[in-house]
N, C-alpha and C positions, 0 to 999 in steps of 0.2 A: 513710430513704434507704439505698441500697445499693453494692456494686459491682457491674457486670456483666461478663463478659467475653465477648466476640464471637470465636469461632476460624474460621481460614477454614474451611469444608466442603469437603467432597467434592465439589468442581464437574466430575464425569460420567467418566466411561470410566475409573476407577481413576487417576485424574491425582493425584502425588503430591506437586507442588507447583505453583504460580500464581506469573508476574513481576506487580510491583503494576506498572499502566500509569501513573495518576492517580486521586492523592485528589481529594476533590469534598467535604469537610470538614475542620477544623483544630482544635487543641486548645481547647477553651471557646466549640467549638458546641454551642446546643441544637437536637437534630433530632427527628423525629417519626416515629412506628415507619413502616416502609417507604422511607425518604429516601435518597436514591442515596447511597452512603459511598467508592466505588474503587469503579475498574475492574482488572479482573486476566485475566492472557490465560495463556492455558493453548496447546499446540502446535495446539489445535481450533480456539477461540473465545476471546473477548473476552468476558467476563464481569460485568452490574452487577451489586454486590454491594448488597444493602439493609440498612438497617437495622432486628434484628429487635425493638426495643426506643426507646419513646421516653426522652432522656435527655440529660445533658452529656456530651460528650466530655471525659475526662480524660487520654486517652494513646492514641495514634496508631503500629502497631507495622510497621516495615520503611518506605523511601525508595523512589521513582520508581524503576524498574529491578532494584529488588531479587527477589530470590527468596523466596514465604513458602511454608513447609510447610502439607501440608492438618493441622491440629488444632492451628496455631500462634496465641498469641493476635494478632488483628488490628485489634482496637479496641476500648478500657475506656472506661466509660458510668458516671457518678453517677444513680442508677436509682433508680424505686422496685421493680423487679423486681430484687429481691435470687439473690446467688450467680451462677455461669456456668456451671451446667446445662440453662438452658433449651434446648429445642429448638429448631433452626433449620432452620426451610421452606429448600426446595430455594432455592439461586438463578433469579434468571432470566436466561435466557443470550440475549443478542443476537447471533449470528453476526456476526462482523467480516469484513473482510477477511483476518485472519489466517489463518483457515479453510483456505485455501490453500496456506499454508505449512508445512508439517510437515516440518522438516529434522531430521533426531537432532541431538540434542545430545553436542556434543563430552563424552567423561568426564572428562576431567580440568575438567569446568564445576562445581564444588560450589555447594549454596546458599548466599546470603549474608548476612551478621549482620546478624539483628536491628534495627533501629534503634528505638530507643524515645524516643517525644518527649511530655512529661508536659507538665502547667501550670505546674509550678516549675520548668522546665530553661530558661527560653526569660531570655536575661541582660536588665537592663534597660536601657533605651534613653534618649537625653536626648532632650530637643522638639525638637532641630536637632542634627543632627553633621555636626560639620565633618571635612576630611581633608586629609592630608600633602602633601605636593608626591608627582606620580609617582600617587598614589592614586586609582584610578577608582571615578567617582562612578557608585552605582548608579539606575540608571532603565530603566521600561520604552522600548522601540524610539520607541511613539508619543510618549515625551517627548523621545528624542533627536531626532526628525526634527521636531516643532516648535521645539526650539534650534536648531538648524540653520535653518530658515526664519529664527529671532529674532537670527542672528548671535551666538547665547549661547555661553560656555562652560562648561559644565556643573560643570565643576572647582568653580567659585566659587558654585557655587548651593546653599545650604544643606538639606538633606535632612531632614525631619519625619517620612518612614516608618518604618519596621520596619529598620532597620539601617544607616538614614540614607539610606533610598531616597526619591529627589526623586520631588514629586508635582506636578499641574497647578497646584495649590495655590501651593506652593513656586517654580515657576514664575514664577506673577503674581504675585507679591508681589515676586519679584528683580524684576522689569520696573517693578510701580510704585516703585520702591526708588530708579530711574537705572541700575540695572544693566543694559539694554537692550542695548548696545552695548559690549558687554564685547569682541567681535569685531567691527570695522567690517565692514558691510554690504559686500557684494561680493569680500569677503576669500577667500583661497583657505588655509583652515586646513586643516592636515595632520591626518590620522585617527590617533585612537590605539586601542589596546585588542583583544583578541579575545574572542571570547563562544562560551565552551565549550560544547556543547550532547549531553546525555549521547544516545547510539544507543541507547533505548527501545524497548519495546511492537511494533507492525506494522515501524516500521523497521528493527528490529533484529532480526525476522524474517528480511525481505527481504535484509539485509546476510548472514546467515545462510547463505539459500537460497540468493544468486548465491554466496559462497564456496564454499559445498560442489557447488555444480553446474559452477564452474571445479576447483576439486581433483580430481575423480572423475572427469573428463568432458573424455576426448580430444577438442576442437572442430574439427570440419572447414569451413572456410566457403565456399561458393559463392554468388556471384553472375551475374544475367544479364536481357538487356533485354529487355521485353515490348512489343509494338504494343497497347496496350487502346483502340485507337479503334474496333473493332464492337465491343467490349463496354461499351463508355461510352453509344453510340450505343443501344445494344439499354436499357442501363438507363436513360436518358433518357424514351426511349419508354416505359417499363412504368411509371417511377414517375408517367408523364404519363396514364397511363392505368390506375391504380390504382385500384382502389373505396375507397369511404372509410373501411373497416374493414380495409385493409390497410397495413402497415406502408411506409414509404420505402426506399429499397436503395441502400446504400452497398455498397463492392463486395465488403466479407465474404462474404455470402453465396454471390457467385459463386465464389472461391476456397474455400471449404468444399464446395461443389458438385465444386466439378475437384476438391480431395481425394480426394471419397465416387468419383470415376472412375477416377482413377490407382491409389489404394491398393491395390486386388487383386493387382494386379501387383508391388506391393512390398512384401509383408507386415512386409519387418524396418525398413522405418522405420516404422508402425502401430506401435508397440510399445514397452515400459515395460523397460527392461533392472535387475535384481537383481542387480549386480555383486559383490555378497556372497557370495550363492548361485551367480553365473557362471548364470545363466538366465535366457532374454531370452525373456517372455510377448510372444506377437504376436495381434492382438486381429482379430476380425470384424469389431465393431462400432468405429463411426468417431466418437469423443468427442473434440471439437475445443476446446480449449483457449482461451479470446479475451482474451488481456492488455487487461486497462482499466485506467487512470489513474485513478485516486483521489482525495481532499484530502491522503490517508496515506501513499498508495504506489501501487505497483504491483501489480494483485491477477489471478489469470488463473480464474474462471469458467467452467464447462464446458459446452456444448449437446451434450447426451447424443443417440446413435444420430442424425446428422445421416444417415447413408445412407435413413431413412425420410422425413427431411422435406423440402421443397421449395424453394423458393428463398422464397418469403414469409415458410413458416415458421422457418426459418432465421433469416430477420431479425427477425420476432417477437420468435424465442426467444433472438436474443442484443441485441434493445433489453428486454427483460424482466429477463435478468440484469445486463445494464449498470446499468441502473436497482437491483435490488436491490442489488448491491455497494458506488454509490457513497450508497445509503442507508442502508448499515448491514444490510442487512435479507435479505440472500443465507442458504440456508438451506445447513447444513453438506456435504448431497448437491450443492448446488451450485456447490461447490470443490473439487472433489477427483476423480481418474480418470481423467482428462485420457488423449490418446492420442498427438496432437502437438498442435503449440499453433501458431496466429497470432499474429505481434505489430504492430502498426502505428500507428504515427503521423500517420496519415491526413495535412493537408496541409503537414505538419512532417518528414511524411517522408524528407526531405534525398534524396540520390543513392545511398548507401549506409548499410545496417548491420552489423554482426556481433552478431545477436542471441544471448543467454546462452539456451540447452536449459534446459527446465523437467523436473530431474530427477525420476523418474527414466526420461522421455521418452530418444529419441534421435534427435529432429527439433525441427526449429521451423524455420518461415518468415516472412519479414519484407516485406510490401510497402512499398516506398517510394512519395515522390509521383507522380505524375503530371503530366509536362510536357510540351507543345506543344513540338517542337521538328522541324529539317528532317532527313529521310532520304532513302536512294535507295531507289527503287521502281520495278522496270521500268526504268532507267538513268535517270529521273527525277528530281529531288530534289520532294521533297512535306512536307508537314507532317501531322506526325502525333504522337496523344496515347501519350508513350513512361513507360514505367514502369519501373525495374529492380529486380527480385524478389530481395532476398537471403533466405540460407539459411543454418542451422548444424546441423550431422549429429556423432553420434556416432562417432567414427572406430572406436571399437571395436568397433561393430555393422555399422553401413555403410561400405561402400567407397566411394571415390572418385569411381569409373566409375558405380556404381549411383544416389547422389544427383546426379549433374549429367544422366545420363538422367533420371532423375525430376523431374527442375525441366525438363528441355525438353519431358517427356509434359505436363507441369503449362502450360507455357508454350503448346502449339499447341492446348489444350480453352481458355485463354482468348482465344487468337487467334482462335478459330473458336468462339464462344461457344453453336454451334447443335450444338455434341458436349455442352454441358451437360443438354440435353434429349434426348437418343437414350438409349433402352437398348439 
């Protein structure tokens, strides 16, 4: 038997170091060569790390959040493949949603130490520990929300885990014990405690991206209301008469439509501003951005050259990448290059937004819901299906004058949803 040591590699485009997201093994596991060990994200991707060796873990190197260098030890093996030269096959890279996120990182961010957790560090533990007054007793969520059902106080419940963490176990035995009604039923017990939760991995991306797209990014917002009742009506129709190999139509597609019409005419919201360089690229091609919700986050996926594709395709192509992103499985061309971005909440939409620029865009528009409500029409009141379209511009790029024109060009192609189909 040997020692092995595991260094992280080089996982791709000269990346010179990986944050660990989650281990997915702990000290005095035996795993089996190829066994997922971490994950670790890099500004690209999301990373599973394998392992390249069957053996015991005897030391587990850097904590959840941390920063580990490429050629740093990242996990020691009681092996029979002696030494830690052996070669390590590439990883295999799952594109995450991270993919999307590529904010620079602040410099004054250095990487951080080391942690090293061996088989003899971990102190011992008694069969039950008890705790002080004041002292919160550790348990996962779903055991606190079963004492609460039981009227338990958790205080009093003796803990068997790992650091005197109460188990279900632990639990039912306070219960057959009499200790049932440690809190009488119906009691209104005061909450105590806070549960620190460190800004990790895709989170702390996101946390990332919106700061630096507020620091950099003079925001200008506009809003204003839309009549979407013929374009409700026209998409009623078409998904009622859709073939069966075509996709359903929410109304993305038609607002990426009136983009790929208005944009000619506005080339500097189209466009990715270099505020470094002070040169603001303005693009032909119309790469529309579609924020999706995640289990993780918020991830924004790009439908590349919408000016070619049609209103089916359209929706195709972004129920194909909605579906890749929230499965993991978005490919890295798939995140990135964006031109402006959609953001929408579909029927959570509320009445207004102030959507965050996905830098280093200098637009983004935000459709809210859609509600029945009465207007004047002809000196009428009538009901009709109202929408109000918010918006967030660049103030450094765009003026003022220029994006509320462009949200009213945007505004009369969905009024008149038959300017979607003229060239």
């Amino acid at each position: 038997m040997g020692t092995f040591v595991y260094k992280l590699p080089d996982v791709g485009e000269g990346t010179a170091e990986a944050e660990i997201v989650a281990w997915h093994v702990q000290v005095g596991d035996v795993v089996e060569e190829d066994q997922n060990l971490v994950d670790v994200m890099t500004d690209k991707a999301t990373v599973e790390m394998t392992s390249p060796v069957s053996g015991k873990i005897i030391a587990l190197h850097g904590a959840p959040g941390e920063m580990a260098a490429v050629g740093a030890p990242l996990v020691e093996f009681e092996t029979e493949v002696k030494g830690g030269a052996r070669p390590v096959p590439p990883p295999s890279q799952a594109v995450s949603e991270a993919a999307s996120l590529s904010p620079s990182r602040a410099a004054s961010v250095a990487p951080a130490k080391s942690l090293s957790v061996t088989a003899n560090s971990r102190p011992a533990q008694s069969a039950f520990v008890t705790r002080g007054s004041g002292e919160r007793p550790v348990a996962s969520p779903a055991i606190r929300q079963r004492a609460r059902e039981l009227g338990i106080e958790l205080q009093f419940v003796p803990g068997s885990g790992p650091g005197g963490r109460i188990t279900h176990d632990d639990l039912d035995a306070f219960v057959a014990n009499g200790g049932r009604y440690a809190v009488p039923t119906g009691h209104r017990a005061a909450r105590e405690g806070v549960e620190a939760v460190k800004v990790i991995g895709l989170r702390r991306k996101i946390a990332e991206k919106m700061q630096e797209a507020k620091r950099r990014i003079p925001h200008f917002a506009y809003v204003d209301e839309v009549d979407m009742t013929e374009l409700e009506a026209l998409r009623a129709h078409l998904n009622a008469n859709k073939r069966s190999d075509q996709p359903k139509l929410n109304v993305l597609p038609f607002f990426m439509r009136a983009l790929v019409k208005v944009l000619p005419d506005y080339p500097q919201i189209n466009a990715r501003f270099d505020d470094e360089a002070g040169i603001v690229h303005r693009h032909q091609a119309v790469h529309v951005g579609i924020a999706t919700q995640t289990a993780n986050g918020l991830v924004v996926p790009v439908v590349r050259h919408v000016e070619a594709l049609d209103i089916w395709q359209c929706a195709a192509e972004v129920a194909r990448l909605a579906s890749a992103t929230r499965e993991n499985k978005a490919k890295a061309e798939d995140l990135q290059g964006s031109t402006i971005t959609i953001t929408s909440l579909g029927p959570l939409g509320g009445l207004v937004t102030t959507p965050v620029i996905n830098h280093p865009e200098v637009a983004i528009i935000g459709p809210n819901a859609i509600v029945e409500r009465p207007v004047v029409r002809d000196g009428q009141i009538v009901v009709r299906k109202m929408m109000n379209l918010s918006s967030s511009f660049d103030h450094r790029v765009v003026d003022g004058y220029d994006a509320a024109e462009f949200i009213q060009r945007i505004k009369a192609v969905l009024q008149h949803p038959a300017l979607l189909f003229m060239e």
